[in-house]
Each structure stands twice: as C-alpha cells, then as structure tokens.
CHARMM internal coordinates of N, CA and C (Angstrom, degrees):
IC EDIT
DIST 1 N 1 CA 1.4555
DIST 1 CA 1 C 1.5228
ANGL 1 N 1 CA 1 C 108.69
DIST 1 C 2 N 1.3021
ANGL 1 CA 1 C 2 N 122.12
DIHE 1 N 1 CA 1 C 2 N 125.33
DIST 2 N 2 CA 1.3793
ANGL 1 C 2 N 2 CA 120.69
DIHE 1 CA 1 C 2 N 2 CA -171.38
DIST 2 CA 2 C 1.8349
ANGL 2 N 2 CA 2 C 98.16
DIHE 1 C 2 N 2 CA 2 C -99.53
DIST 2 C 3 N 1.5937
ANGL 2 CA 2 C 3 N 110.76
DIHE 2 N 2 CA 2 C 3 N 166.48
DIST 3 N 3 CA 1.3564
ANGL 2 C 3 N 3 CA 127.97
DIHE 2 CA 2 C 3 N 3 CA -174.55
DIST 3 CA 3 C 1.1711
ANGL 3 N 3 CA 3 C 114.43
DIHE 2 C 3 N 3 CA 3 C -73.58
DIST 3 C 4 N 1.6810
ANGL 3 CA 3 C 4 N 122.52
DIHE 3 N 3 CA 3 C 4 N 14.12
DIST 4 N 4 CA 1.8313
ANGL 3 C 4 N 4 CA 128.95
DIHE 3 CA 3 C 4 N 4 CA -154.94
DIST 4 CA 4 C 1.5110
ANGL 4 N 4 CA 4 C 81.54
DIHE 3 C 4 N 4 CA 4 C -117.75
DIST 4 C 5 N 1.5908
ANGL 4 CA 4 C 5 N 98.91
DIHE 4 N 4 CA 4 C 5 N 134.23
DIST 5 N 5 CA 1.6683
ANGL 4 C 5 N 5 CA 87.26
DIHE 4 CA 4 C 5 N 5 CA 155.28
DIST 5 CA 5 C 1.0906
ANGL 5 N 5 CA 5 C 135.76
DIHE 4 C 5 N 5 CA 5 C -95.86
DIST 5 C 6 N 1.4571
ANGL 5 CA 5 C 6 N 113.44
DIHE 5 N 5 CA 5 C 6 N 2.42
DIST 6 N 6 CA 1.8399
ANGL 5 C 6 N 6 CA 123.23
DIHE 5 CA 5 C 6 N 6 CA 151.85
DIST 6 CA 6 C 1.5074
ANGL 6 N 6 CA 6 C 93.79
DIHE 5 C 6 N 6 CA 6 C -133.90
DIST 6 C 7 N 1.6426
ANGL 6 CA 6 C 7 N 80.55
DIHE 6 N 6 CA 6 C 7 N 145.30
DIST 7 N 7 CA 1.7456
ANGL 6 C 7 N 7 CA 120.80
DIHE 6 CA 6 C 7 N 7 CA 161.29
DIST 7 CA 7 C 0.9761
ANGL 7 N 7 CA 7 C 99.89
DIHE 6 C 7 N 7 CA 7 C -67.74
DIST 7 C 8 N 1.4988
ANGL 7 CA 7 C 8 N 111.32
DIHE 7 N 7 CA 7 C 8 N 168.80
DIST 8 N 8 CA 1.4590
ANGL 7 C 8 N 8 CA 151.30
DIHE 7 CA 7 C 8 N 8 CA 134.08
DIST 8 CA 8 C 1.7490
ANGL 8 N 8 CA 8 C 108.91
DIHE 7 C 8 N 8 CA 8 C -18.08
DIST 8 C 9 N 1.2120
ANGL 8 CA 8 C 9 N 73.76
DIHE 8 N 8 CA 8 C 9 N -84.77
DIST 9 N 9 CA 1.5639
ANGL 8 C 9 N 9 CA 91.72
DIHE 8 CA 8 C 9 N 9 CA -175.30
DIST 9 CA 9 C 1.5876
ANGL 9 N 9 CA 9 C 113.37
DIHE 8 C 9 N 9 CA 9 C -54.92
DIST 9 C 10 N 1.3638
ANGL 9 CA 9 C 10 N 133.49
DIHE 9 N 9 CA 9 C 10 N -21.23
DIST 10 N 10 CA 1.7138
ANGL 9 C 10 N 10 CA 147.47
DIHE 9 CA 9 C 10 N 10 CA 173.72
DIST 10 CA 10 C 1.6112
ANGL 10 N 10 CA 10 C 93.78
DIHE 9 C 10 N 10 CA 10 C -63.73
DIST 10 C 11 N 1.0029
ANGL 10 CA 10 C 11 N 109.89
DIHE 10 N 10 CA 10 C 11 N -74.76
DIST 11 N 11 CA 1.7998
ANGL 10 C 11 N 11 CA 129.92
DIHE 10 CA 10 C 11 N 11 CA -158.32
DIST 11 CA 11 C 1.9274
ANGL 11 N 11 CA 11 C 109.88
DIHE 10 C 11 N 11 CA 11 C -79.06
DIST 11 C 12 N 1.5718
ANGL 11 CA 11 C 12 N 117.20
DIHE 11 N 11 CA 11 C 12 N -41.04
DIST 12 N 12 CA 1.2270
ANGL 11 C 12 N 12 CA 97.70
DIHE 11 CA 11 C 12 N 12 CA -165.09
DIST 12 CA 12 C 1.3602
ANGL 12 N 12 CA 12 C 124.21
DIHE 11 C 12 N 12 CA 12 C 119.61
DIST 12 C 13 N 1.2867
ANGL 12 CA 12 C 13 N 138.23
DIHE 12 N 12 CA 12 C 13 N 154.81
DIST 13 N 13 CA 1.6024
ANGL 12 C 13 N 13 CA 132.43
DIHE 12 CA 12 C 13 N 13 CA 166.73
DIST 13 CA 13 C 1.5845
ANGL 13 N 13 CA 13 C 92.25
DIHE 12 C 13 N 13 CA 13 C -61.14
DIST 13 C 14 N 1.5653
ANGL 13 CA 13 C 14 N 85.47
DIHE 13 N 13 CA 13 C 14 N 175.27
DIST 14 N 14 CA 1.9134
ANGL 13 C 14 N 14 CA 109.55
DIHE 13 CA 13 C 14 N 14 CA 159.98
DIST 14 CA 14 C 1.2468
ANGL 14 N 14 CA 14 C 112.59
DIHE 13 C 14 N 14 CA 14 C -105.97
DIST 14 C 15 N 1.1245
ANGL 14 CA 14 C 15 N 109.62
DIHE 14 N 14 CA 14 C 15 N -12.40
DIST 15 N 15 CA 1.6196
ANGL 14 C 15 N 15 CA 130.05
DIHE 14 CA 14 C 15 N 15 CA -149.99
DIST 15 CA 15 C 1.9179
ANGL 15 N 15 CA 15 C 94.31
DIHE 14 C 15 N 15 CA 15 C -65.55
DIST 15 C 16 N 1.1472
ANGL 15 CA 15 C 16 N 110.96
DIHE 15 N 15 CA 15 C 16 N -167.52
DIST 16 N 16 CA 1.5937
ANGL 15 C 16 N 16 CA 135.84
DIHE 15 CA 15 C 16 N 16 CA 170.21
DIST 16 CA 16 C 1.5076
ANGL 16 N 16 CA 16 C 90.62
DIHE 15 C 16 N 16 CA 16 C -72.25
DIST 16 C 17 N 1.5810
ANGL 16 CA 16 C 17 N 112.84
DIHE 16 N 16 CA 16 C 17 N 144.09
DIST 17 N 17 CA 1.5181
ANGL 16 C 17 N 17 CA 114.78
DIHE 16 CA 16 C 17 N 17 CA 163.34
DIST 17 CA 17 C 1.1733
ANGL 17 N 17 CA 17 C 118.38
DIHE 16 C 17 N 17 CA 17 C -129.08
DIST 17 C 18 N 1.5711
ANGL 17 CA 17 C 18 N 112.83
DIHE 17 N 17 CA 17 C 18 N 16.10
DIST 18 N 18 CA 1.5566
ANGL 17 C 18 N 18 CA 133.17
DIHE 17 CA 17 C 18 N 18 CA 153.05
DIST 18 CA 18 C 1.6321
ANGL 18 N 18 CA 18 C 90.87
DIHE 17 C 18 N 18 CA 18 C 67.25
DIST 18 C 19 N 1.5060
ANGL 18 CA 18 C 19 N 118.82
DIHE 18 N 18 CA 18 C 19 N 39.94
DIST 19 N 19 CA 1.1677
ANGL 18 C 19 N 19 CA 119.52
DIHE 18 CA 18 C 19 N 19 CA 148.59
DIST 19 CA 19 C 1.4238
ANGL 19 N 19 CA 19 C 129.31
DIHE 18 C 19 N 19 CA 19 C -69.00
DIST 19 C 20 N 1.0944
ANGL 19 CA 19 C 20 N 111.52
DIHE 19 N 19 CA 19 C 20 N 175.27
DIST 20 N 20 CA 1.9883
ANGL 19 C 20 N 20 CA 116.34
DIHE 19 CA 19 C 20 N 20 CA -176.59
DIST 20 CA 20 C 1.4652
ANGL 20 N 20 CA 20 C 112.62
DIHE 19 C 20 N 20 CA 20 C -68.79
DIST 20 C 21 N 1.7652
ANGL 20 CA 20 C 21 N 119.09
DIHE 20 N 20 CA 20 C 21 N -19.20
DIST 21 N 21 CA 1.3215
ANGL 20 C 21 N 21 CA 110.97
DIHE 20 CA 20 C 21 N 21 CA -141.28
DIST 21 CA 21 C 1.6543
ANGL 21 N 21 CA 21 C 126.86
DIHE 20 C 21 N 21 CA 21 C 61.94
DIST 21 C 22 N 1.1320
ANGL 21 CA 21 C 22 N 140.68
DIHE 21 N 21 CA 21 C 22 N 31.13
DIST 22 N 22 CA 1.6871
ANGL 21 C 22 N 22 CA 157.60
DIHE 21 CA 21 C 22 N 22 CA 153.63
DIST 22 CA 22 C 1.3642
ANGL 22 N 22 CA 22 C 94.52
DIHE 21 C 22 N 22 CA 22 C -51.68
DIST 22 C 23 N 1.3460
ANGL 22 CA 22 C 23 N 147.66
DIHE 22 N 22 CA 22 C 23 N -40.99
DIST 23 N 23 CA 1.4267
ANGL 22 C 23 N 23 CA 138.90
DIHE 22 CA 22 C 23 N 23 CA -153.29
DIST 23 CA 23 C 1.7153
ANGL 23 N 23 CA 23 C 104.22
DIHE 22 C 23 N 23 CA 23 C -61.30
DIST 23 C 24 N 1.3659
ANGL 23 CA 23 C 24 N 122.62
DIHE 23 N 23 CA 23 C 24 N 166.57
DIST 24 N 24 CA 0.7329
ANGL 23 C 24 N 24 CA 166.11
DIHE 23 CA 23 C 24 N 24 CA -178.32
DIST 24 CA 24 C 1.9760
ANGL 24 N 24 CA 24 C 100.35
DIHE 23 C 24 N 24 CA 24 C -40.78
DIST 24 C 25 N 2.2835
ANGL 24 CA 24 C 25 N 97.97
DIHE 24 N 24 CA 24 C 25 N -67.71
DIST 25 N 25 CA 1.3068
ANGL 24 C 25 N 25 CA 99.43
DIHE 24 CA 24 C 25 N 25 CA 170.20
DIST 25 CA 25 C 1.2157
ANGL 25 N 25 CA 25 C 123.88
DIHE 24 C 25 N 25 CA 25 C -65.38
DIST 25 C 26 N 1.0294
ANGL 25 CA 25 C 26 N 139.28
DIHE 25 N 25 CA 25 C 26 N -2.60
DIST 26 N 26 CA 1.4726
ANGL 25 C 26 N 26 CA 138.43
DIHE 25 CA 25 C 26 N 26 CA -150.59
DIST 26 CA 26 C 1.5808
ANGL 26 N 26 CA 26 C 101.20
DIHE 25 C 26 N 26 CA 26 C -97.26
DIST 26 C 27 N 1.3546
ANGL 26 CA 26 C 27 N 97.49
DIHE 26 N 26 CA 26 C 27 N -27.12
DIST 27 N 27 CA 1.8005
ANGL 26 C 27 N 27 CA 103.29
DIHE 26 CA 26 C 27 N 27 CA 175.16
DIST 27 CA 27 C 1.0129
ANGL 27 N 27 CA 27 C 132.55
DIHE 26 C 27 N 27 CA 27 C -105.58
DIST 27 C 28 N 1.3111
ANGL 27 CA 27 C 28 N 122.81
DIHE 27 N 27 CA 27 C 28 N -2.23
DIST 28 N 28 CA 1.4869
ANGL 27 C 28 N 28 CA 163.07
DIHE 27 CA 27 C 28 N 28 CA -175.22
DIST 28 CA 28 C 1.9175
ANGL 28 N 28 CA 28 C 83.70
DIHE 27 C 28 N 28 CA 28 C -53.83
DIST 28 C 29 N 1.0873
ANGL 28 CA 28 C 29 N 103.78
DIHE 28 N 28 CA 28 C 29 N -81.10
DIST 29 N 29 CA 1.5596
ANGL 28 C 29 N 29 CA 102.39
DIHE 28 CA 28 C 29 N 29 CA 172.07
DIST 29 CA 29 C 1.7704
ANGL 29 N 29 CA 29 C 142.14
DIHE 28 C 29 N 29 CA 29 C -137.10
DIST 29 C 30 N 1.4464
ANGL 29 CA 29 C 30 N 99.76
DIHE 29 N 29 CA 29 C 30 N 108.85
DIST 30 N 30 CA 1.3846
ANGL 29 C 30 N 30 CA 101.84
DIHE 29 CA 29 C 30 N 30 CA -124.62
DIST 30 CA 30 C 1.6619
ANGL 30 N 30 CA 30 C 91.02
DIHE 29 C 30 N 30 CA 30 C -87.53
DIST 30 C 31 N 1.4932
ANGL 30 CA 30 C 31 N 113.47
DIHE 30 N 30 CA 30 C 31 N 169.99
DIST 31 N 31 CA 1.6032
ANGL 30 C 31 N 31 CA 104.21
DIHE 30 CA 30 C 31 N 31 CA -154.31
DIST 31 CA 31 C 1.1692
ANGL 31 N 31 CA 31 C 100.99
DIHE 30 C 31 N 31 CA 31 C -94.06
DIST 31 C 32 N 1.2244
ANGL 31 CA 31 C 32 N 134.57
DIHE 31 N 31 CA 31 C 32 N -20.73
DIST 32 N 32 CA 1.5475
ANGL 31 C 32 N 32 CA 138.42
DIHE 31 CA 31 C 32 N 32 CA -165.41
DIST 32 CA 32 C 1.3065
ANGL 32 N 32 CA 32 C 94.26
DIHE 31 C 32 N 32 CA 32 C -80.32
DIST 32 C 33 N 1.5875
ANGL 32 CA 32 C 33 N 156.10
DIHE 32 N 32 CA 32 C 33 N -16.53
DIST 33 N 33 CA 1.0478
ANGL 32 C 33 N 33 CA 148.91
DIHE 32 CA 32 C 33 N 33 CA 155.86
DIST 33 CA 33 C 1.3530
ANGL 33 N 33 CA 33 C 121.35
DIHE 32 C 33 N 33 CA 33 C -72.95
DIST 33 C 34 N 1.6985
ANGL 33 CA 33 C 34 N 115.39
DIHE 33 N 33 CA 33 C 34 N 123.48
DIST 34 N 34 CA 1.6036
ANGL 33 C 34 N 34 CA 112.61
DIHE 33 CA 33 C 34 N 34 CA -166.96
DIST 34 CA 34 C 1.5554
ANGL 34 N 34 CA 34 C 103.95
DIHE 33 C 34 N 34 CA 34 C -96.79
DIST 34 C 35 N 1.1080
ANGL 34 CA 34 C 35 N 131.63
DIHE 34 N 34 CA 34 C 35 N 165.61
DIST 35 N 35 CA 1.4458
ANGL 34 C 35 N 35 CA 138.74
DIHE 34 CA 34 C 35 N 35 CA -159.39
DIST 35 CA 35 C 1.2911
ANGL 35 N 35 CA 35 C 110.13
DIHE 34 C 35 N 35 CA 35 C -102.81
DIST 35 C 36 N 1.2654
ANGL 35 CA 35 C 36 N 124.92
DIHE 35 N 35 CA 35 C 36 N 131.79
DIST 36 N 36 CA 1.4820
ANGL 35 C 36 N 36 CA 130.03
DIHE 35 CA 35 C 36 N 36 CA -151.59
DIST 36 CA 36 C 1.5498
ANGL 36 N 36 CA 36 C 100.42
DIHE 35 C 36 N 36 CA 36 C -124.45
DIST 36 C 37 N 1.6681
ANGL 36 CA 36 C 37 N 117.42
DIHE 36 N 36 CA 36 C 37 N 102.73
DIST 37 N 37 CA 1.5847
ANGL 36 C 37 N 37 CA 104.86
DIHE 36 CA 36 C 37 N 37 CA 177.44
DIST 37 CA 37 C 1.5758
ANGL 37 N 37 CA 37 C 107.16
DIHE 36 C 37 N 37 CA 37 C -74.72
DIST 37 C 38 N 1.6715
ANGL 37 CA 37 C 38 N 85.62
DIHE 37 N 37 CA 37 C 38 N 153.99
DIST 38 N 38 CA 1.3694
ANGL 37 C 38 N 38 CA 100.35
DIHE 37 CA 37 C 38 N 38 CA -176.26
DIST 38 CA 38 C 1.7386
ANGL 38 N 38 CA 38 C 83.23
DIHE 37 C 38 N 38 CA 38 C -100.93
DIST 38 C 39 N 1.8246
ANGL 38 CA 38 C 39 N 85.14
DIHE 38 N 38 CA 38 C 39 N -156.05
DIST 39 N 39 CA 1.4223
ANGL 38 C 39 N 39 CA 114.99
DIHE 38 CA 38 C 39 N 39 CA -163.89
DIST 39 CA 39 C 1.9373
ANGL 39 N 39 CA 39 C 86.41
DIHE 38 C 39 N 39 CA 39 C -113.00
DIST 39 C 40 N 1.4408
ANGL 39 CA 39 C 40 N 102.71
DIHE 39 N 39 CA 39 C 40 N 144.00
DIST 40 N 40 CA 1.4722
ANGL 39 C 40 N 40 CA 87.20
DIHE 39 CA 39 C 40 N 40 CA 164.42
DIST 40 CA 40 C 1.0729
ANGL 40 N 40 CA 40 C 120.15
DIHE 39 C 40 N 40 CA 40 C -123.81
DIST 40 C 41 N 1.3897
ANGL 40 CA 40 C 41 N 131.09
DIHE 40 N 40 CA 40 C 41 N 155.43
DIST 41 N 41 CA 1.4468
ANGL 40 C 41 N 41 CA 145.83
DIHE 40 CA 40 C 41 N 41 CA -166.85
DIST 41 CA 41 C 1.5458
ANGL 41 N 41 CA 41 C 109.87
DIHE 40 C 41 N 41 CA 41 C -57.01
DIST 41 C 42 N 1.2502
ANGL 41 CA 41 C 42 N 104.38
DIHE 41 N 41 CA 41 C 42 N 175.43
DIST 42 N 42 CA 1.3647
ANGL 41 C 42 N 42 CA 119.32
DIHE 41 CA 41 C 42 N 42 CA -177.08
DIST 42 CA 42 C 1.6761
ANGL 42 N 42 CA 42 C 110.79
DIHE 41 C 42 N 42 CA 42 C -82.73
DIST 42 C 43 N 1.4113
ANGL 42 CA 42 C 43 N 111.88
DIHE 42 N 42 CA 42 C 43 N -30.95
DIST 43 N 43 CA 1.3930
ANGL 42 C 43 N 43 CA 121.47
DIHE 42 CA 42 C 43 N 43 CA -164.37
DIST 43 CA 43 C 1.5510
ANGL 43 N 43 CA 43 C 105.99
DIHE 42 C 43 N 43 CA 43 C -78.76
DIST 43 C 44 N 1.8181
ANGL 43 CA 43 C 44 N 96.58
DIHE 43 N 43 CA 43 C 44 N -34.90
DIST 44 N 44 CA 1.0278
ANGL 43 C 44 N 44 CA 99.77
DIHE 43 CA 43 C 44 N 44 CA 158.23
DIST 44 CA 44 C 1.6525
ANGL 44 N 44 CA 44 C 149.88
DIHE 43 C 44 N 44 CA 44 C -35.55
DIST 44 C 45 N 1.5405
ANGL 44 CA 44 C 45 N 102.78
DIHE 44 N 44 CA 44 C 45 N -78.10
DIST 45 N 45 CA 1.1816
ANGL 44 C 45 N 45 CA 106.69
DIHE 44 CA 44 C 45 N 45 CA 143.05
DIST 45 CA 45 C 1.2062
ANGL 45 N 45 CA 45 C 154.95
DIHE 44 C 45 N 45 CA 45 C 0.37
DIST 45 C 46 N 1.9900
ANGL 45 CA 45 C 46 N 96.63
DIHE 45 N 45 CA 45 C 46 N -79.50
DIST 46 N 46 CA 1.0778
ANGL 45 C 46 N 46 CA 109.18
DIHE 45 CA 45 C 46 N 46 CA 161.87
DIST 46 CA 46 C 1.6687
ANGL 46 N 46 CA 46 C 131.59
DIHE 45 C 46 N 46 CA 46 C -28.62
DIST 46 C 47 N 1.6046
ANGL 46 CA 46 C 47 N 88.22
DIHE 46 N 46 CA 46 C 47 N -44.93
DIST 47 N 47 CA 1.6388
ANGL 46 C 47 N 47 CA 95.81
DIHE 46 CA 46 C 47 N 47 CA -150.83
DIST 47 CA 47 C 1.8864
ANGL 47 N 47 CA 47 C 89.59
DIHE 46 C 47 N 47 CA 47 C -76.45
DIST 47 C 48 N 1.2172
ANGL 47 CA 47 C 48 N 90.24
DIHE 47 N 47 CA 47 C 48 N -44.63
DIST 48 N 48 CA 2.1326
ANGL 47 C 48 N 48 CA 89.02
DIHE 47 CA 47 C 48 N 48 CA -176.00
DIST 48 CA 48 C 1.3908
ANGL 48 N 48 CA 48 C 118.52
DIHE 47 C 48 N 48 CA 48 C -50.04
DIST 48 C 49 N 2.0427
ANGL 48 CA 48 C 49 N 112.47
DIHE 48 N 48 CA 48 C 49 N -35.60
DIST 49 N 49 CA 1.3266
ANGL 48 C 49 N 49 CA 96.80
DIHE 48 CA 48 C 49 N 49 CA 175.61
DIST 49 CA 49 C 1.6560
ANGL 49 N 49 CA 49 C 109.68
DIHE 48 C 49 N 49 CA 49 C -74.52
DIST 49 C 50 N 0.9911
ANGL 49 CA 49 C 50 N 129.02
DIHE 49 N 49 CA 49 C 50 N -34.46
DIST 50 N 50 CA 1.7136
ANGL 49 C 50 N 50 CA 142.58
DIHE 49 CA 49 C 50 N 50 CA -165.16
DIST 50 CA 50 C 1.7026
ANGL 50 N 50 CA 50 C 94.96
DIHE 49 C 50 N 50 CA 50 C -68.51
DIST 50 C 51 N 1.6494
ANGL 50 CA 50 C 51 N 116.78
DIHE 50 N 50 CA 50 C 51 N -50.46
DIST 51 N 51 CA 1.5758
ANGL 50 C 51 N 51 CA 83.10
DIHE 50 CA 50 C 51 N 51 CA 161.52
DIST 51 CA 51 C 1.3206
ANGL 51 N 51 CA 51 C 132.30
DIHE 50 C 51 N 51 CA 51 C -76.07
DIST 51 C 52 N 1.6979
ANGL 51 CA 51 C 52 N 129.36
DIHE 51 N 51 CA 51 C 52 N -37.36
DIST 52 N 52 CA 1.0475
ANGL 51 C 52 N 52 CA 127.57
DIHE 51 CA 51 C 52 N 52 CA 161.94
DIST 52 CA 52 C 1.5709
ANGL 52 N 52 CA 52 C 132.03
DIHE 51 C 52 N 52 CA 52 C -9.24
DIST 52 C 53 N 1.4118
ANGL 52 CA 52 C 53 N 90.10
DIHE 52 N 52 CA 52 C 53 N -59.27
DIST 53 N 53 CA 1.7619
ANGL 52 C 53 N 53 CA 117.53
DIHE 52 CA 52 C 53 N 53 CA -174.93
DIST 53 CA 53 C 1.5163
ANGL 53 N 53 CA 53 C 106.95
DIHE 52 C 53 N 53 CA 53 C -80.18
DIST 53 C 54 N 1.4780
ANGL 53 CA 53 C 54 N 126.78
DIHE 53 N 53 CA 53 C 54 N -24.76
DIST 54 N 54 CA 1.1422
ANGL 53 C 54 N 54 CA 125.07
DIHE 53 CA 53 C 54 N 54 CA 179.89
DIST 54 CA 54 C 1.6755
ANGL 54 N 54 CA 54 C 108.86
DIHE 53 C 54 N 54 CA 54 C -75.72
DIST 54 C 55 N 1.6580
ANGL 54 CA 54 C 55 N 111.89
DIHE 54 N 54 CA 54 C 55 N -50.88
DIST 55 N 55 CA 1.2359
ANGL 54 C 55 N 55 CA 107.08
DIHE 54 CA 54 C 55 N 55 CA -177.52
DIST 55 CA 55 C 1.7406
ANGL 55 N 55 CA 55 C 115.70
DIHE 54 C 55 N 55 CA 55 C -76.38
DIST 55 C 56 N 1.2571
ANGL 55 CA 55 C 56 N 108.03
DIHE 55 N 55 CA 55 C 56 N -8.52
DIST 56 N 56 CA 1.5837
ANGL 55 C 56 N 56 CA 95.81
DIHE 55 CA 55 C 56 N 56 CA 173.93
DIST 56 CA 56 C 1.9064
ANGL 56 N 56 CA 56 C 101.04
DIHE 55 C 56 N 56 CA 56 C -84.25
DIST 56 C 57 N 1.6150
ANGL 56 CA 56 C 57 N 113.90
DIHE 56 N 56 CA 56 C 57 N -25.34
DIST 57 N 57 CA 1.7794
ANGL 56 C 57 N 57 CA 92.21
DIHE 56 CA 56 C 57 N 57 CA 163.70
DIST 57 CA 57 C 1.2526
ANGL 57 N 57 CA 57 C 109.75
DIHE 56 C 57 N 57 CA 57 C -50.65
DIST 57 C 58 N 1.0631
ANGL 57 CA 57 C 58 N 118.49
DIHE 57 N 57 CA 57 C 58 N -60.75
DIST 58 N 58 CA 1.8254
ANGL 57 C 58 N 58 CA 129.05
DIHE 57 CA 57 C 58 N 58 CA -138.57
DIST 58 CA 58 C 1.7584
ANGL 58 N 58 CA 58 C 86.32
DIHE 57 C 58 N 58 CA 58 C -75.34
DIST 58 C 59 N 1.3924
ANGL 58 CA 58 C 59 N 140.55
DIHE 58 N 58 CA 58 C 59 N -21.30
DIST 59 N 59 CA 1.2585
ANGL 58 C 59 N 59 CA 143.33
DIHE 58 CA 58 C 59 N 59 CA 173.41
DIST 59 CA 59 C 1.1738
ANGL 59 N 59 CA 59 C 104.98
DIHE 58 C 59 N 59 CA 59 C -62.15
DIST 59 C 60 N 1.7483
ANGL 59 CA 59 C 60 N 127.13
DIHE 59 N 59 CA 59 C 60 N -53.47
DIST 60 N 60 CA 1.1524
ANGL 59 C 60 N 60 CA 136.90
DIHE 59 CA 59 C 60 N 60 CA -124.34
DIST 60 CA 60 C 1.9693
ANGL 60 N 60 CA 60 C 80.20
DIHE 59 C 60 N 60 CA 60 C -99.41
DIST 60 C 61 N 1.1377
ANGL 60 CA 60 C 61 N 99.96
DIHE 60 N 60 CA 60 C 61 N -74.20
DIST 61 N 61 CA 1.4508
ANGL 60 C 61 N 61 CA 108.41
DIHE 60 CA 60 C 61 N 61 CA 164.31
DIST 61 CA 61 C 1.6055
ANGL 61 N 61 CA 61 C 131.70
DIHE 60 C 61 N 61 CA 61 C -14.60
DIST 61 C 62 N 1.0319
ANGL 61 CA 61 C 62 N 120.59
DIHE 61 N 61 CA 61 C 62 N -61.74
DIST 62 N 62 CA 1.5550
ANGL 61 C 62 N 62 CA 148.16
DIHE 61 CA 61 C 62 N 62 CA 123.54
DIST 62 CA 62 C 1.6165
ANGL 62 N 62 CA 62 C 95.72
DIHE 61 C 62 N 62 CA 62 C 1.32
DIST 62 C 63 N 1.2394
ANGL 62 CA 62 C 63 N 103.92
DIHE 62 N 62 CA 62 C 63 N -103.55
DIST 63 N 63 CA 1.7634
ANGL 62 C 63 N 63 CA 106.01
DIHE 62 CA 62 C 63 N 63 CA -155.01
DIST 63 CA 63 C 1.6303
ANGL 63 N 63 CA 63 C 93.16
DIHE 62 C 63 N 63 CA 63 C -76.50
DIST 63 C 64 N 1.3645
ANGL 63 CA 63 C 64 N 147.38
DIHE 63 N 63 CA 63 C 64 N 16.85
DIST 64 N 64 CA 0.8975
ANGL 63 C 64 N 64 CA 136.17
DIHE 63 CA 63 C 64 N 64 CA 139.55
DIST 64 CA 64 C 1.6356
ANGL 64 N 64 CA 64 C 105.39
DIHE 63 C 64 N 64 CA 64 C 108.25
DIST 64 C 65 N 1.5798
ANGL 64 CA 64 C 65 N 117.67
DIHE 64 N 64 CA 64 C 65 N 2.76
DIST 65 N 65 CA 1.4748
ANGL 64 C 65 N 65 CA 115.06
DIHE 64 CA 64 C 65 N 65 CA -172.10
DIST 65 CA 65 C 1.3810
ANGL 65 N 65 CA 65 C 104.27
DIHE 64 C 65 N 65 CA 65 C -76.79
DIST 65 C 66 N 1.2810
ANGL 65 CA 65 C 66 N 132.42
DIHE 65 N 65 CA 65 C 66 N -26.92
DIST 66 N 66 CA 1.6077
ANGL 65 C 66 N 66 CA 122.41
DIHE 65 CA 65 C 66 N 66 CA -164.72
DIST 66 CA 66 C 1.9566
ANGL 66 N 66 CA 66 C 101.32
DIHE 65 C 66 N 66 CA 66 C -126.44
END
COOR INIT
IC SEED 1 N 1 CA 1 C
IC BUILD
C-alpha cells in the first residue's frame, strides 16, 4: 500500500490525451478573433503611475540615492 491516496492507474496520465481541444478553455478565446485596444480608465492609470513611482522609491532607496 503506498502513502498516495490515488494511483496512477485511479486518476490517469497528466500527459497530452491527444484530445480535439472541445473543452470549455479552448474557447475561452478563440484565435480567429483579433484583439481590439480599448481606451483605458482612469483607475487604471492611476494604479500604473502609483506603482511606477513606488518602485522607483524602493529603487532609489536601495542604491542609497534618496
């Protein structure tokens, strides 16, 4: 009796199962559709400059300039 509580043989490979791709992810986002930029928000933004500006402190800090 091994310390696993399923086998091999219970569960299956992990491997490829040389299915079609039919699942669920496979359509999630499909390739023949091309990607359309939007516009981005303000909150957005926000957050990119606020990290931006955060990691150039914690940079600056770091090598000792600020």
């Amino acid at each position: 009796m091994s310390d696993w509580k399923y086998d091999i043989e219970d569960v299956g490979d992990d491997g490829d199962d040389g299915g079609t791709g039919d699942d669920d992810t496979s359509q999630m986002y499909p390739v023949d559709e091309p990607l359309e930029p939007g516009s981005p928000s303000a909150e957005n933004i926000l957050f990119v400059v606020l990290g931006a500006l955060t990691m150039l402190f914690v940079f600056l800090r770091l090598t000792g300039l600020a």
